[in-house]
C-alpha positions, 0 to 999 in steps of 0.5 A, a space after each residue: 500500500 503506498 504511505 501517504 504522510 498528511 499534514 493537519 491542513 489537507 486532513 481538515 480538508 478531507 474531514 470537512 466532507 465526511 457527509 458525503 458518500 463517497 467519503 474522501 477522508 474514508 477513502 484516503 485511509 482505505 486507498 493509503 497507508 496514512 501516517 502522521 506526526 504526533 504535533 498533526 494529531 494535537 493540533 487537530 485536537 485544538 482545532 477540534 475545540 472549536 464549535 465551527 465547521 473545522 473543528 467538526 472537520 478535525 473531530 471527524 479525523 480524530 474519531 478515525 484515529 485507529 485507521 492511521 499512523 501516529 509518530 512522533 518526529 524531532 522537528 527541524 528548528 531551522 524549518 521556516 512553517 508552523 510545527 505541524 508542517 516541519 513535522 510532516 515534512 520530516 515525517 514523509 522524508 523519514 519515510 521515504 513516502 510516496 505522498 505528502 498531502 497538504 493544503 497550505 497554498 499560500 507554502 507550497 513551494 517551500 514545501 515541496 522544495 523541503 520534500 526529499 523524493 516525495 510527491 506533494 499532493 493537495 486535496 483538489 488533487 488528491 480528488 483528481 487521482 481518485 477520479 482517474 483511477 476510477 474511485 470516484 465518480 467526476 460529479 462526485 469529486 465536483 461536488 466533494 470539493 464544493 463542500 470542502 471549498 465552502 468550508 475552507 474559503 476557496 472560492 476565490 483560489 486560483 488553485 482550487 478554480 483550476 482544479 475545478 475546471 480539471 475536475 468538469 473536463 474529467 
């Protein structure tokens, strides 16, 4: 199965959608070997605290804790993003895994830049993949990243438009 390292960022994403059938946070930890740091999981459990759409989103991660890996990193001091990030990035470069799934559009380069031999995905092209290999309906997609779109403030990304239009031409 191939490991997939998630960032707190992309798993609010996916957890934002769990009413939907498909579920795309189910079928992440069902398609993925999923691994996160510790620091990932505490933060989801602050931004659980939360009565809003995010904390629902991070409760909803939590309650599948058990389908996921849990490791504790040393954090890089020299890493210029939150702790989170630094822990994911190195968690993924321990691993040597295949996916990094985050959502911090406005740190992507410097992300990616970080990865040792990892492919950087985000959710919309998380939603894509599971398109392509024919484990989610296009529409279905469509409608999933609506959702997250709305519950994130998406509207107006240009990464998440284009994804979008990839998505309608599927």
């Amino acid at each position: 199965m191939t490991v997939l390292v998630a960032d707190t960022s992309g798993l609010v994403s996916l957890g934002t959608a769990v009413d939907h059938a498909p579920n795309p946070l189910d079928l992440c930890l069902d398609v993925y070997d999923v691994h996160v740091p510790t620091i990932v999981v505490d933060e989801l459990r602050e931004i659980a605290s939360y009565g809003d759409a995010h904390g629902n989103a991070a409760t909803a991660v939590l309650d599948r804790e058990d389908t996921f890996s849990v490791t504790s990193v040393t954090l890089d001091a020299d890493f210029p993003l939150d702790d989170g990030e630094n822990a994911a990035v190195t968690l993924a470069n321990e691993l040597d895994a295949a996916l990094f799934l985050c959502d911090e559009f406005n740190s992507l380069g410097l992300i990616h830049a970080s990865l040792a031999d990892t492919r950087l995905v985000t959710t919309p092209t998380l939603l894509s993949v599971f398109v392509r290999t024919e484990q989610l309906p296009s529409m279905d997609a469509i409608e999933i990243l609506e959702a997250i779109s709305a519950a994130r403030s998406w509207k107006s990304n240009s990464y998440v438009q284009r994804a979008r239009a990839l998505l309608n031409d599927e």
